[in-house]
N, C-alpha and C positions, 0 to 999 in steps of 0.2 A: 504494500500500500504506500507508492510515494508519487510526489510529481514528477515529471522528467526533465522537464524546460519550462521559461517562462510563461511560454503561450497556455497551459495548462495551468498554471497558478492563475494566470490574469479568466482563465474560462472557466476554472473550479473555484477559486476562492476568490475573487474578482466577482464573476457569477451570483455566488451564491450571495454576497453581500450586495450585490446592484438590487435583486429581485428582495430582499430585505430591507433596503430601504423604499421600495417602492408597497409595501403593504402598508393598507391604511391604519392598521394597529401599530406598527413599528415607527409610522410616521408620525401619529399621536405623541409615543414618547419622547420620540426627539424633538415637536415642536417647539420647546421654549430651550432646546438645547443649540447653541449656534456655535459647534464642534466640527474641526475638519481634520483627519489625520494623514497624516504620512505612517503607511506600515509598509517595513523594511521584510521580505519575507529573504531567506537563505536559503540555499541546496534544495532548487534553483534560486537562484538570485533575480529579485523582482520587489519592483516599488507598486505598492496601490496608494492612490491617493483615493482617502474616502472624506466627501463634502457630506453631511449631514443634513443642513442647511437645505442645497440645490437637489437633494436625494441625489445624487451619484458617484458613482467610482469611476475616475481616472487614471489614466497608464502613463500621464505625463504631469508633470509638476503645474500645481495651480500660480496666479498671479499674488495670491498671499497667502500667507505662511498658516501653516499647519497651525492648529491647537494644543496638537499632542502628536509626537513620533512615538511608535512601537516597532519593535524588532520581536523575531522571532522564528524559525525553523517552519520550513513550507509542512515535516510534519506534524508540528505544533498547531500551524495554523488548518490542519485537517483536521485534526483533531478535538480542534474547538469549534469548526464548523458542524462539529458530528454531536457537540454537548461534550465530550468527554475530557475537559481540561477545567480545572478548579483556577481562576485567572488568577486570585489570594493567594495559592499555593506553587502557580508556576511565576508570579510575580518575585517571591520570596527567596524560590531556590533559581531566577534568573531565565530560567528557562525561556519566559516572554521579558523584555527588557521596555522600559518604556521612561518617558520624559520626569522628569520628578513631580509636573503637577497634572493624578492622575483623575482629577476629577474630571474632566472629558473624555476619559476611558472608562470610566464605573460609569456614566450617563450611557454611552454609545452599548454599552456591555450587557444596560439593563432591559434592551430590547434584542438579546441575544436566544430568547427561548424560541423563536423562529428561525434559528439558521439551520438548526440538525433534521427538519423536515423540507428545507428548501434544498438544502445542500443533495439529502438523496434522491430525491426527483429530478435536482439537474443531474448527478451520476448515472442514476440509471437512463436516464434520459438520452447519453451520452454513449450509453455501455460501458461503462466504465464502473462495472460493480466491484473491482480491484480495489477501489479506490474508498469503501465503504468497511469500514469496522467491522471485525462480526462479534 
């Protein structure tokens, strides 16, 4: 279960946080949150730019600056698209790395209980059941 190049991080976890922001429940909680990040994913190597604000994800650097940078392992970031990453606990031992002020990450995070069912619809969607936790 991993990615192999960029274009897969930016269609699986790109993906699954575009169609995330664009649900009207997910949009509710980011309303009053005006949040854009830069997440640094690794092995592959891949920038997503997520605007909260515009609801989208970007492959190319916005004209202002982030709220908050995260770093993290592409299978980190599969991982958390699937539920299965405690952010508290991969915060602590580094695993996910991020800015020091992480209150635009706990906001963006708390409309997180919709990626692990968007995330397998676009997989299987894709064929790409590899790529799904069992």
């Amino acid at each position: 279960m991993h990615l192999t190049c960029p274009d897969e991080v930016i269609r699986f976890i790109g993906g699954t946080l575009q169609s995330a922001l664009a649900q009207p429940a997910v949009a509710s909680i980011l309303a009053d949150r005006p949040v854009s990040f830069r997440f640094g994913i690794v092995d592959p190597d891949c920038v997503l730019y997520v605007d909260a604000v515009r609801r989208e994800v970007r492959f190319t650097a916005a004209d202002d600056a982030p709220s908050a940078m995260v770093a993290m392992r592409a299978k980190t970031a599969l991982a958390l698209c699937q539920g299965h990453v405690d952010v508290g606990d991969a915060l602590g031992t580094g695993e996910i790395v991020a800015t020091d002020d992480l209150a635009p990450l706990f906001g963006l995070l708390s409309a997180a209980a919709a990626l692990p069912s968007i995330y397998a619809d676009l997989a299987r969607r894709e064929g790409r059941v590899d790529l799904l936790a069992s």
